[in-house]
MIDREN-886795 format. One line per field, with one value per residue (C-alpha): residue number from 1; x, z, y. Coordinates in nm, 3 decimals. Each point is the difference from the previous one (the first is absolute). Example, Ala and Ser with C-alpha at 12.3 -4.5 7.8 and 13.67 -1.06 7.14 Angstrom:
<rs>
pos (1 / 2)
u (1.230 / 0.137)
w (0.780 / -0.066)
v (-0.450 / 0.344)
</rs>
This chain:
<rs>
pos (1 / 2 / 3 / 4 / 5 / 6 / 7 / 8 / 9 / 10 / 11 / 12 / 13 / 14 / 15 / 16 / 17 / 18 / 19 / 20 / 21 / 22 / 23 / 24 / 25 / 26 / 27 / 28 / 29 / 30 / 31 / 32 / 33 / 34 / 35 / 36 / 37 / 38 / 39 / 40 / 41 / 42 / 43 / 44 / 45 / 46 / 47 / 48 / 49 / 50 / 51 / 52 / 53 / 54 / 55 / 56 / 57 / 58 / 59 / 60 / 61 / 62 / 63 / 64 / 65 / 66 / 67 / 68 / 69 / 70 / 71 / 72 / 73 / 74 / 75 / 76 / 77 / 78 / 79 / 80 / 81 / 82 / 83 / 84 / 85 / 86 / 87 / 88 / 89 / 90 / 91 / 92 / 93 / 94 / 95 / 96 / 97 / 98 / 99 / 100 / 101 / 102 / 103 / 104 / 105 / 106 / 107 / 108 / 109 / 110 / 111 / 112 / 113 / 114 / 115 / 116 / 117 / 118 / 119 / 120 / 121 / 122 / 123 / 124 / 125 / 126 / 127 / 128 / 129 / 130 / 131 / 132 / 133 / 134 / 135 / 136 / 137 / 138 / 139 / 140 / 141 / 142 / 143 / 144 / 145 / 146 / 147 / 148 / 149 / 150 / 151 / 152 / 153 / 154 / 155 / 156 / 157 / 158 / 159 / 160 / 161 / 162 / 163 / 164 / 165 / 166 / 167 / 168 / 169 / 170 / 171 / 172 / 173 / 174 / 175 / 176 / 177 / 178 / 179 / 180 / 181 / 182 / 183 / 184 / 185 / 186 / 187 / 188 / 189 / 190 / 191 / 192 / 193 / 194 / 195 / 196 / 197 / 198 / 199 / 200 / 201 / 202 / 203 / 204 / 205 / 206 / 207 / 208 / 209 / 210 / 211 / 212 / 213 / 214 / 215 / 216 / 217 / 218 / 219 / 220 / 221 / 222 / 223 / 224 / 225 / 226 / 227 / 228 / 229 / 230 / 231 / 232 / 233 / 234 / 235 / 236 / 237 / 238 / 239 / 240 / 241 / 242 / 243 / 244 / 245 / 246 / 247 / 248 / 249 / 250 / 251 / 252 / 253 / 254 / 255 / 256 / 257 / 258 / 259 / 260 / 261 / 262 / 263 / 264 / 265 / 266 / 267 / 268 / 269 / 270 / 271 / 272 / 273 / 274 / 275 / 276 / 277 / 278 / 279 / 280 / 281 / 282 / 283 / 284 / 285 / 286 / 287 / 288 / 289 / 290 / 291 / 292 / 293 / 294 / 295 / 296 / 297 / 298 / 299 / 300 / 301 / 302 / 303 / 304 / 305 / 306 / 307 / 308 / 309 / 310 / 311 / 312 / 313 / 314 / 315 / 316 / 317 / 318 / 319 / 320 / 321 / 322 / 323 / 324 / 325 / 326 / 327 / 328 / 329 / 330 / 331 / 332 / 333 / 334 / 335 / 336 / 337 / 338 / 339 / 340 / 341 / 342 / 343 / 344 / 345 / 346 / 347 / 348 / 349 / 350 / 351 / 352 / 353 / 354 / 355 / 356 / 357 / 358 / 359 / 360 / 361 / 362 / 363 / 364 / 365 / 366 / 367 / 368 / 369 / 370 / 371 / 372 / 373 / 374 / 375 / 376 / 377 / 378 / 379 / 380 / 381 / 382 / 383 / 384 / 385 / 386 / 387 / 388 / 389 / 390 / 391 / 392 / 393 / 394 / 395 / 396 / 397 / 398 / 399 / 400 / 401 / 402 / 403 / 404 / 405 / 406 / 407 / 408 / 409 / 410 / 411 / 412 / 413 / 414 / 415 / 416 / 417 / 418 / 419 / 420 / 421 / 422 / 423 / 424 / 425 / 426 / 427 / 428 / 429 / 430 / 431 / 432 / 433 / 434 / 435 / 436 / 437 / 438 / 439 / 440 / 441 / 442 / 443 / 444 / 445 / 446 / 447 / 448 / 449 / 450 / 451 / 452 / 453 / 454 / 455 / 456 / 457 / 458 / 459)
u (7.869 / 0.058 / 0.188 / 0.054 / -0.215 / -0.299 / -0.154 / -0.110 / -0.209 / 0.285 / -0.198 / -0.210 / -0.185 / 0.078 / -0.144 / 0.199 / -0.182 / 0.117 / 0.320 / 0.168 / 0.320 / 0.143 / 0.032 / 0.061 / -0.218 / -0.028 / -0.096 / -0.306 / -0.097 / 0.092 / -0.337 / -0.290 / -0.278 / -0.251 / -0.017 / -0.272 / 0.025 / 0.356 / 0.076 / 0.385 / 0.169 / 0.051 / -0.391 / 0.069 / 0.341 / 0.219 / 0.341 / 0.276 / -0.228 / 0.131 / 0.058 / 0.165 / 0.324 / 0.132 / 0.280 / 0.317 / 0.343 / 0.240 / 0.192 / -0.260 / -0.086 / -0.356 / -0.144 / 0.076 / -0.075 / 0.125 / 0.010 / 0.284 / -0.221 / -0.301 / -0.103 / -0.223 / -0.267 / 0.081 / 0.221 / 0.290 / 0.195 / 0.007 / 0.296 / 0.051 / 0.212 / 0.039 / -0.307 / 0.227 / 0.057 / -0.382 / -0.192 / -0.129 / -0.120 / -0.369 / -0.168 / -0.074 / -0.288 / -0.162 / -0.235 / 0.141 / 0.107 / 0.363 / -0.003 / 0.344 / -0.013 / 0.312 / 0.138 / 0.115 / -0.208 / -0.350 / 0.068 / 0.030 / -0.304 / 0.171 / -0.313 / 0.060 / -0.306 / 0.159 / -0.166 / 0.301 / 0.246 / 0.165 / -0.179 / 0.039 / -0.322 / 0.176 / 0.307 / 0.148 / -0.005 / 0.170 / -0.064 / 0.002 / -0.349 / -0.343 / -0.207 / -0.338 / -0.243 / -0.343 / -0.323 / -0.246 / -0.224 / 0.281 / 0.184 / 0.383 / 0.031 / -0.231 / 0.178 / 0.324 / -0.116 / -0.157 / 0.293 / 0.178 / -0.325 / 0.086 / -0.213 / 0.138 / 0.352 / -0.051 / -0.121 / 0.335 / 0.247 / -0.175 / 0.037 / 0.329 / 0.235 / 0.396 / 0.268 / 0.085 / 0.167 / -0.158 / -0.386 / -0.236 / -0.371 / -0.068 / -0.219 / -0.290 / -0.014 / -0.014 / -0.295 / -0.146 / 0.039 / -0.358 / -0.084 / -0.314 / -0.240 / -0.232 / -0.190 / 0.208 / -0.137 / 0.135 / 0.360 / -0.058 / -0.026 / 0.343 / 0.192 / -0.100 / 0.144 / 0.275 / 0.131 / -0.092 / 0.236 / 0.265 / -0.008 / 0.051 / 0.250 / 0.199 / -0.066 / 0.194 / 0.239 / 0.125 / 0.017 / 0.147 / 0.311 / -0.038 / 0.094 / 0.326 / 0.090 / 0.148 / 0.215 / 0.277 / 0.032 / -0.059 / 0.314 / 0.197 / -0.084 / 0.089 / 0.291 / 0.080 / 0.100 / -0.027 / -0.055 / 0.039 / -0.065 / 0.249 / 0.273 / 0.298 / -0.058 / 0.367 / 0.288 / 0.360 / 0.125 / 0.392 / 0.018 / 0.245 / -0.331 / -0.237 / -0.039 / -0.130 / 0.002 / -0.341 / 0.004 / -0.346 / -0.074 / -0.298 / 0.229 / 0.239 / -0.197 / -0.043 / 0.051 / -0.273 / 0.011 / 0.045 / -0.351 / 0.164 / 0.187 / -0.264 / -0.077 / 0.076 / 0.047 / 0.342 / 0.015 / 0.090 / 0.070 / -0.287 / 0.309 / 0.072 / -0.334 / -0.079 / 0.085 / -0.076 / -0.051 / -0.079 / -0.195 / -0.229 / 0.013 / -0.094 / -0.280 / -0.099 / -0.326 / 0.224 / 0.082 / -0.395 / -0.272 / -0.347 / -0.001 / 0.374 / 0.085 / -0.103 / 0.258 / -0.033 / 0.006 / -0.019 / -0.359 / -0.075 / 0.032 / -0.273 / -0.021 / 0.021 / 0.212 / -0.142 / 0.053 / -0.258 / -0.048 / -0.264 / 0.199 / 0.347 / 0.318 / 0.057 / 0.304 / 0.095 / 0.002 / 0.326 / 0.184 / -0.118 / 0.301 / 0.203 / -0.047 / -0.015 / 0.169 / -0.282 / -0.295 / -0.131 / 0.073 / -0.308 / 0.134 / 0.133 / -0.027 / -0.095 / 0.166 / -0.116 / 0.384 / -0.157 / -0.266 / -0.108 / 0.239 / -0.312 / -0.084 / 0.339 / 0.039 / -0.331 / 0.024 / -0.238 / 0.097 / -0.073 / -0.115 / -0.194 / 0.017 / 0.075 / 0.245 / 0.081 / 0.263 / 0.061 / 0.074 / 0.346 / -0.178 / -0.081 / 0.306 / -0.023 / 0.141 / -0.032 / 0.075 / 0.227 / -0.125 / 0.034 / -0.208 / -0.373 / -0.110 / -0.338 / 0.245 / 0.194 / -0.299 / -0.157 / 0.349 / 0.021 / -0.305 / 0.022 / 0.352 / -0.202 / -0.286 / 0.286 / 0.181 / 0.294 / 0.027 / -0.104 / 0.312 / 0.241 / -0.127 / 0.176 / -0.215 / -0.030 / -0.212 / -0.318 / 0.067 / 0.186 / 0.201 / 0.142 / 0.252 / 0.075 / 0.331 / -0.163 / -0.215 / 0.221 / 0.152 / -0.351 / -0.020 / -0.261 / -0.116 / 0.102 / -0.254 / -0.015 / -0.223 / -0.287 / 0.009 / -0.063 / -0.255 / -0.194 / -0.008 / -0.078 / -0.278 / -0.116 / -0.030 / -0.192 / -0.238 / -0.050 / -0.006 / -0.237 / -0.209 / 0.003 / -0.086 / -0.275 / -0.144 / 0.023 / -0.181 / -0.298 / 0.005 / 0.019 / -0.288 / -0.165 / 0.054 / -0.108 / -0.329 / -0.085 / 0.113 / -0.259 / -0.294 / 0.101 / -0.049 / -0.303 / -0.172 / 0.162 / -0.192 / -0.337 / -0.056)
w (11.037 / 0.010 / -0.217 / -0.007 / 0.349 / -0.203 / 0.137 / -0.242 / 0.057 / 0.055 / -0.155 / -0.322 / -0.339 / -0.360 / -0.299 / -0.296 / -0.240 / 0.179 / 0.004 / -0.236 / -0.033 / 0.315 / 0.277 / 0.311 / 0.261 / 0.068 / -0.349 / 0.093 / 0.341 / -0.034 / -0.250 / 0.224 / 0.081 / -0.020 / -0.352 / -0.001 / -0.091 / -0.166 / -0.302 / -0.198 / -0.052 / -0.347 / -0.040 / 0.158 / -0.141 / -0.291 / 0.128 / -0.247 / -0.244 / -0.364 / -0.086 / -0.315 / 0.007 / -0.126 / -0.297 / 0.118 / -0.101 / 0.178 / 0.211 / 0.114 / 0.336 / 0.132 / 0.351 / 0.217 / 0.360 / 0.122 / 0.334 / 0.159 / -0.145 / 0.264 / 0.404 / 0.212 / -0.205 / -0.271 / -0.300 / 0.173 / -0.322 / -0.370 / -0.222 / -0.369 / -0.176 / -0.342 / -0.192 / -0.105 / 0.334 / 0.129 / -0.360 / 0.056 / 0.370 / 0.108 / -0.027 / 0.371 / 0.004 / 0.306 / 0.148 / -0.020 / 0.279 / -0.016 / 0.181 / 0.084 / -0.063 / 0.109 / 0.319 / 0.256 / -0.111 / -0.044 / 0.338 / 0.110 / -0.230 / -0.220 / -0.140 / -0.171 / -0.072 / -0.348 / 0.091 / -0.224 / -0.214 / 0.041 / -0.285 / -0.231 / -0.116 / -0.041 / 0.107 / -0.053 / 0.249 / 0.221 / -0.112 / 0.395 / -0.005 / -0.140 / -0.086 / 0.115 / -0.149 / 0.142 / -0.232 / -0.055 / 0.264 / 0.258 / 0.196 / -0.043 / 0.373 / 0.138 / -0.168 / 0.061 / 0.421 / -0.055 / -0.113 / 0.392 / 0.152 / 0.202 / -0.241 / -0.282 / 0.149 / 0.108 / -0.319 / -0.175 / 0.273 / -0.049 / -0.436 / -0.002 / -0.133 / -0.069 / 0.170 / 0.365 / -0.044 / -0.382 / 0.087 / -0.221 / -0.089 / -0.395 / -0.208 / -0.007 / 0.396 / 0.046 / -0.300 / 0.212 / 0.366 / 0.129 / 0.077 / 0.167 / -0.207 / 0.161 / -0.129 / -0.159 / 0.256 / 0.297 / -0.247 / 0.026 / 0.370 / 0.055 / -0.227 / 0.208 / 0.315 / -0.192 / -0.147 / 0.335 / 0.173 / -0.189 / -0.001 / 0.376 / -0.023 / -0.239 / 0.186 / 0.333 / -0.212 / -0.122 / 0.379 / 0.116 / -0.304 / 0.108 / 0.320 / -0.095 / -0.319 / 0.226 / 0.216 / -0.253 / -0.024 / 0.356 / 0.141 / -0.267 / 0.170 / 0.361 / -0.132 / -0.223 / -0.287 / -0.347 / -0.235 / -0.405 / -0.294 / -0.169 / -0.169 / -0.209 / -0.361 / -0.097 / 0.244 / 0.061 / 0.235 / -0.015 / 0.001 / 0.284 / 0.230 / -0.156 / 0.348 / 0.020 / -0.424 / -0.003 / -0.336 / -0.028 / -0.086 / 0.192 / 0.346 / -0.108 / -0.148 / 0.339 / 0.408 / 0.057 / 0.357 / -0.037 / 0.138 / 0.344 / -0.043 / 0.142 / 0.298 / 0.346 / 0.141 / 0.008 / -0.322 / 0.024 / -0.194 / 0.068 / 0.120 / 0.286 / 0.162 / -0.045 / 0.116 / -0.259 / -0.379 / -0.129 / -0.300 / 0.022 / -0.198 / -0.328 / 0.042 / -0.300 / 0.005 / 0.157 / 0.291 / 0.021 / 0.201 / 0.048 / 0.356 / 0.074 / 0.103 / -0.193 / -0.194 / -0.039 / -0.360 / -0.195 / -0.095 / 0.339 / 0.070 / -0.123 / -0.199 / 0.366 / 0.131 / 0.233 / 0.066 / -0.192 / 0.009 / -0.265 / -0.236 / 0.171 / -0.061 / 0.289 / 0.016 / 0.157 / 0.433 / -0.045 / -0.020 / 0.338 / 0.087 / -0.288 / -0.060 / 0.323 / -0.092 / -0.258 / 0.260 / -0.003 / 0.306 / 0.123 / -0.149 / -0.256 / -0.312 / -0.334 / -0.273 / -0.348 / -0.201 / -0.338 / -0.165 / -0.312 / 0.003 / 0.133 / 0.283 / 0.136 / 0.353 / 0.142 / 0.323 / 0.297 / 0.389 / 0.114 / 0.349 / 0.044 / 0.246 / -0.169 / -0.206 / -0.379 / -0.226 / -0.315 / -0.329 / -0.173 / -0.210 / 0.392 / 0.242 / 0.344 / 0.165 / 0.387 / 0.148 / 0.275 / 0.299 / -0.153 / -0.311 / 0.061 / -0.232 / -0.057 / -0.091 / -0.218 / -0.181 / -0.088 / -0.096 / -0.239 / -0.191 / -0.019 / -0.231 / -0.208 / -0.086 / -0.058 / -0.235 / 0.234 / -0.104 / -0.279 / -0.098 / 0.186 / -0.122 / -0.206 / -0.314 / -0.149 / -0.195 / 0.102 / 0.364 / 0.161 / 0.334 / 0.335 / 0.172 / 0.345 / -0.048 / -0.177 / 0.230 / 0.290 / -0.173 / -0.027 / 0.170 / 0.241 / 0.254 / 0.370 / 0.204 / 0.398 / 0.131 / 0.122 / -0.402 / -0.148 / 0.253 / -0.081 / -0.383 / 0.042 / 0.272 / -0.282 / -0.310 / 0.197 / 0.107 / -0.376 / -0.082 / 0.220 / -0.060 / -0.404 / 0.105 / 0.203 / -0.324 / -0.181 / 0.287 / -0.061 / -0.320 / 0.006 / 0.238 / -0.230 / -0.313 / 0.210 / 0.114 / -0.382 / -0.096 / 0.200 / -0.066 / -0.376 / 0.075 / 0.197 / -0.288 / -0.284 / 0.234 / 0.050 / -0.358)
v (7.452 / 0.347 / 0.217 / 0.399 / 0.009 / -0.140 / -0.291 / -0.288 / -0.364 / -0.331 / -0.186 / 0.050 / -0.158 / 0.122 / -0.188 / -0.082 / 0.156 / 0.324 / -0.028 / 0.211 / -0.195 / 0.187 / -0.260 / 0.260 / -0.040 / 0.391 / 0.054 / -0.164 / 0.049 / 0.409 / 0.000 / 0.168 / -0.218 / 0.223 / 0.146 / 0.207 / 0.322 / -0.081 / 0.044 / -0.134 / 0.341 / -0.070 / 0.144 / 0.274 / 0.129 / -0.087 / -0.139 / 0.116 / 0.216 / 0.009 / 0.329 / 0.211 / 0.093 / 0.336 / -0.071 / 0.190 / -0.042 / -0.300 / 0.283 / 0.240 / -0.054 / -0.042 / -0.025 / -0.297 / -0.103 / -0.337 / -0.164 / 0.237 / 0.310 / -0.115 / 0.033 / 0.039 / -0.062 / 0.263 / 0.047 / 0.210 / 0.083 / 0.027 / -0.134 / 0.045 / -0.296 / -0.049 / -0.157 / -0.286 / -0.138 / 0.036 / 0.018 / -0.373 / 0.038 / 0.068 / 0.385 / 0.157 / 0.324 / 0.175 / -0.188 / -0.347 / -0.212 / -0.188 / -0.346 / -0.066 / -0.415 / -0.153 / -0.048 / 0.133 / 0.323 / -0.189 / -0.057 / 0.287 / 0.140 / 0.191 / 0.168 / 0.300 / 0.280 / 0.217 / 0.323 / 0.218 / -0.117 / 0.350 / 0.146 / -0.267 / -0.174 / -0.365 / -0.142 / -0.325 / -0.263 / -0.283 / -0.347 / -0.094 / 0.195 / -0.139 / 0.380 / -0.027 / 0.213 / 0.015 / -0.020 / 0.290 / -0.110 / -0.043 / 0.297 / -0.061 / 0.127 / -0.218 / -0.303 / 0.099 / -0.020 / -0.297 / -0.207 / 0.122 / -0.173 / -0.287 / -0.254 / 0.076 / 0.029 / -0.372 / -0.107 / 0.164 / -0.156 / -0.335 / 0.042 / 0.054 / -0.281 / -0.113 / 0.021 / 0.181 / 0.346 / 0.019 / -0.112 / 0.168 / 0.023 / -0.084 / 0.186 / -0.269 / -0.026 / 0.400 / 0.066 / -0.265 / 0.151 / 0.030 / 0.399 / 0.085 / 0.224 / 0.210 / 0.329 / 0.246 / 0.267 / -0.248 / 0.021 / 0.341 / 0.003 / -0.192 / 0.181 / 0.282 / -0.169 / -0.106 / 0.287 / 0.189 / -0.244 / 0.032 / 0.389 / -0.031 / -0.230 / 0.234 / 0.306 / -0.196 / -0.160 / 0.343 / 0.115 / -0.313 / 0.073 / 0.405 / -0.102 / -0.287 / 0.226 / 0.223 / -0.189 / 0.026 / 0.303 / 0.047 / -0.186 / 0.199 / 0.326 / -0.170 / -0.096 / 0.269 / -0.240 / 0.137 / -0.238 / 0.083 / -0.252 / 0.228 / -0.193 / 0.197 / -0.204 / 0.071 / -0.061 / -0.124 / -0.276 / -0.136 / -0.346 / -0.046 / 0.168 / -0.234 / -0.216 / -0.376 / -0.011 / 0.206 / 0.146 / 0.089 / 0.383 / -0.037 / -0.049 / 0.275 / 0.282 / 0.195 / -0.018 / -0.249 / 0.123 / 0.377 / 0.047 / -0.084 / 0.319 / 0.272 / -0.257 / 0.129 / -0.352 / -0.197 / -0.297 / -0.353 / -0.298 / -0.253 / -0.224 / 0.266 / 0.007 / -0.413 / -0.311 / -0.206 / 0.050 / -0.419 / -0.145 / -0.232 / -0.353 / -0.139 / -0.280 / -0.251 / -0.205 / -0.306 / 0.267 / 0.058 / -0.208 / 0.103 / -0.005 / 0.123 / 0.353 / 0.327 / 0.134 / 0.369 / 0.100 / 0.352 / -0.082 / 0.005 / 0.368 / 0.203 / 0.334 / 0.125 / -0.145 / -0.245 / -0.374 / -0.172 / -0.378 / -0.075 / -0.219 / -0.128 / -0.222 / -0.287 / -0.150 / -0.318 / -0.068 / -0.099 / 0.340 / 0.100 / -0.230 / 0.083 / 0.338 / 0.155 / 0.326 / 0.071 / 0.031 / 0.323 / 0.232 / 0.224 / 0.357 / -0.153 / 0.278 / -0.191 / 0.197 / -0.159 / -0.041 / -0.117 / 0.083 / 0.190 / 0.334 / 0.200 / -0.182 / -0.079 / 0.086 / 0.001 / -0.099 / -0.103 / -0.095 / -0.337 / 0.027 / -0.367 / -0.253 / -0.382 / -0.165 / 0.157 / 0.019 / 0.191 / -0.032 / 0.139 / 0.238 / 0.150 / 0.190 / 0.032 / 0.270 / -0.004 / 0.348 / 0.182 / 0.165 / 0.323 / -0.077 / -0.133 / -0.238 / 0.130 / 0.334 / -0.207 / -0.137 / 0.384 / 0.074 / -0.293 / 0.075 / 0.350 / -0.072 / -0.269 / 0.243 / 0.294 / -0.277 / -0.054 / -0.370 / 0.044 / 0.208 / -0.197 / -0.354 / -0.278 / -0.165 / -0.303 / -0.190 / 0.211 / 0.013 / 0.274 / -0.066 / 0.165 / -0.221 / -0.011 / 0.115 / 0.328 / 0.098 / -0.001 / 0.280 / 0.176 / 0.422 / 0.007 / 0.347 / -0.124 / 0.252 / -0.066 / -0.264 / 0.220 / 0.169 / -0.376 / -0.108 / 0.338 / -0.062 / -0.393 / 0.123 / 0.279 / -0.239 / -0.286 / 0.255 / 0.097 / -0.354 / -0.089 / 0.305 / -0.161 / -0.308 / 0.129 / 0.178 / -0.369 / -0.242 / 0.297 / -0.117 / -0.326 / -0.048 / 0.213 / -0.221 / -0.310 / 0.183 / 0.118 / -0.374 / -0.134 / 0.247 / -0.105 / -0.386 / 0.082 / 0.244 / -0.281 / -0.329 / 0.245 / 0.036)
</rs>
C-alpha cells in the first residue's frame, strides 16, 4: 500500500482492544513502531487553549486571520470584522502554531508559524485551524518543524478520516500524533536550522518575485502601453450607443483601451490576427472516467501561469471519436473565460504532445502567422493583471465571464515578428533566471529537512 509516496506493510495485526472505533487500516498501520523517545503531542502543547476574551461591543471590529489570510508558512495579512461574526471563534497570539486540519490543505501541510499579527496581540481565528501552543519546556519553533518531518507527516496522512475532497484529522487523533522529544538544547539546535532555512528561502523568494515583478511593467515600456486604473465615477452614455445590452457602468465609465493610444505599433482585433477563437465543453461526472482523457480545467493553471497536472478532470475515451474538434492543438493559447472577476483572463499556452481537451470555462485561441502565440500569451496576462477583463467582464451569480464573441473584439499591439520573439526571448530568460533562484532553494530546504531528521533520530 502506499499512499502520499509513503510506503506502508500489506499486511498487518491490530488488537481489538486498540481500536478506537475507527476501522481504517492507515489509522493503524501510520502509528510508528518504535515509540521511544515519542511522546502524544497533547504533553507537549495545548491544542485549542482556552483563553479570555476582551468584552467589546457587537460592531467593533477586532483582528481576524482565516484560511485566505495565510501562506507560505506565515500569516500574510490582518483583517478586522465585526466581533459579532468572529466573537465565538478560537483566540490566535505570537508564538502559536495553526494546523490547517481539513483537506485538501492538511495535505498540503498547511502549517502556519504566527510570528506578527500586525501589531495586534490576538486575533480571532478560522475554525478550519486547530492552534497549537507549545508547553514551557518546548520551543514553539522547534515544534512547529517537527510536524513537516516525514514521521509525523505519515502519521497525520494516515489519521485523517471521512469523506474524499473533505478528509480531515479530529481533535483526539492529532493530541495523539506521536512527536519525538529530545533535549531542549537539541530543540534549540533545529530551530536554529529551521529558522536559518527559511531565511534563505525568503531572501531567494524575494529575488525570484524581484526578478517576475517586473515583467509587467517591462512589456509596457516595449510596447509603450499606458495603462491607468483611472475610471471617470460620473458619466453619460445614450442608450441607442449602449452596444450588445451592456449596461454596466463598470464597461462604460472610460476607453478601456485608451492605453493603446501612445503605442507606436499598428492595433488589431484578436479576430484579425487569429484563426480560431473556440470554447471548450462542459463535462458532468457521467462525461468523466478515471482513465479517459485529461480535460484541461482553470484549476490547472497555476499562479504562474503554467500547465499543472496535480489534481485533473478525465473525461470519457469516447470523445476522441466524438469530439474531435475539441483536441487541443500544440500553440493552442488557454485564456481562462470564467472565473472570479479578478482572475478572469489569465491565460497560459499549451504546447504538449498527447491527447487533451478542455473545459468551457477554458477558450482557445490559435494564432496567425503574424501574431506568436507565446506573444499572445504575455499579451493576455499583462491585460488581466492591468484589469482588462476585469472591466470588460459579464457577472453572475459570483462568477464573472468573457465570451468568445467578446474577446474577438479585444485591442491588442501588433509589433513585427523579430519585436515579439525578442520580448518572449527576454521574459523566459527572467523566468528562468527566477526559477533558478527557487531550485537553490528548494535543494536547500530538502538538505536542512534532512539534517533536521538526522539531529531529531540522534537524540
Amino acid at each position: 500500500m502506499q499512499l502520499h509516496n509513503y510506503q506502508f506493510e500489506n499486511c498487518f495485526t491490530v488488537w481489538s482492544d486498540e481500536i478506537r472505533g475507527i476501522l481504517s487500516p492507515l489509522y493503524y498501520i501510520s502509528t510508528p513502531k518504535n515509540t521511544h523517545g515519542l511522546v502524544p503531542l497533547k504533553e507537549v502543547a495545548l491544542i485549542n487553549p482556552s483563553r479570555k476574551r476582551q468584552k467589546v461591543d457587537d460592531a467593533q471590529k477586532v483582528p481576524y486571520v482565516g484560511l485566505p489570510e495565510t501562506d507560505d508558512k506565515r500569516v500574510r495579512t490582518v483583517l478586522h470584522r465585526p466581533f459579532r461574526e468572529v466573537g465565538g471563534r478560537n483566540i490566535i497570539k505570537k508564538g502559536d502554531i495553526l494546523f490547517a486540519r481539513i483537506e485538501p490543505s492538511i495535505f498540503n501541510k498547511k502549517y502556519i508559524y504566527v510570528d506578527d499579527l500586525d501589531g495586534a496581540e490576538y486575533a480571532y481565528t478560522s475554525t478550519e485551524f486547530y492552534i497549537v501552543e507549545a508547553k514551557d519546556a518546548v520551543n514553539p519553533i522547534y515544534l512547529f518543524s517537527v510536524l513537516f518531518s516525514d514521521g509525523v507527516y505519515n502519521q497525520i496522512i494516515g489519521k485523517t478520516t471521512g469523506s474524499t475532497g473533505r478528509r480531515r484529522l479530529d481533535k483526539s487523533a492529532f493530541e495523539n500524533i506521536l512527536i519525538p522529544l529530545p533535549p531542549r538544547d537539541t530543540q534549540d539546535k533545529i530551530a536554529i536550522a529551521h529558522l536559518t532555512a527559511e531565511e534563505l528561502k525568503q531572501g531567494n523568494k524575494q529575488k525570484a518575485q524581484e526578478f517576475l515583478s517586473g515583467i509587467d511593467e517591462w512589456i509596457s515600456q516595449q510596447l509603450v502601453l499606458s495603462f491607468t486604473h483611472d475610471i471617470d465615477k460620473i458619466f453619460t452614455i445614450w442608450s441607442d450607443s449602449a452596444v450588445n445590452n451592456r449596461l454596466d457602468p463598470l464597461f462604460w465609465s472610460s476607453d478601456v483601451f485608451a492605453f493603446l493610444d501612445k503605442s507606436k505599433y499598428p492595433r488589431k482585433q484578436l479576430s484579425e490576427v487569429t484563426k480560431y477563437i473556440v470554447t471548450g465543453y462542459a463535462a458532468g461526472k457521467n462525461d468523466q472516467e478515471e482513465d479517459g482523457i485529461i480535460q484541461i480545467r482553470p484549476t490547472n493553471i497555476n499562479e504562474q501561469r503554467e500547465l499543472i497536472f496535480d489534481k485533473n478532470i478525465y473525461v470519457k475515451k469516447q470523445n476522441l471519436q466524438t469530439r474531435t474538434n475539441d483536441l487541443l492543438k500544440r500553440k493552442d493559447v488557454l485564456f481562462n473565460n470564467t472565473n472570479s472577476q479578478d482572475l478572469v483572463g489569465k491565460a497560459t499556452l499549451f504546447d504538449l504532445e498527447g491527447q487533451y481537451f478542455c473545459s468551457n470555462h477554458i477558450t482557445r485561441i490559435q494564432t496567425n502567422p503574424e501574431l506568436l502565440p507565446e506573444f499572445l500569451t504575455l499579451l493576455l496576462n499583462l491585460y488581466q493583471q492591468n484589469k482588462v477583463f476585469y472591466r470588460i467582464c459579464t457577472n453572475w451569480n459570483n462568477q464573472s465571464g468573457v465570451n468568445a464573441g467578446l474577446l474577438q473584439t479585444v485591442k491588442i499591439p501588433v509589433p513585427p515578428l523579430d519585436v515579439q520573439k525578442d520580448i518572449v526571448e527576454e521574459v523566459n530568460r527572467r523566468k528562468k533566471e527566477a526559477k533558478s533562484l527557487m531550485d537553490e532553494v528548494d535543494a536547500s530546504l530538502f538538505e536542512a529537512k534532512a539534517k533536521i531528521e538526522e539531529m531529531v533520530l540522534g537524540a
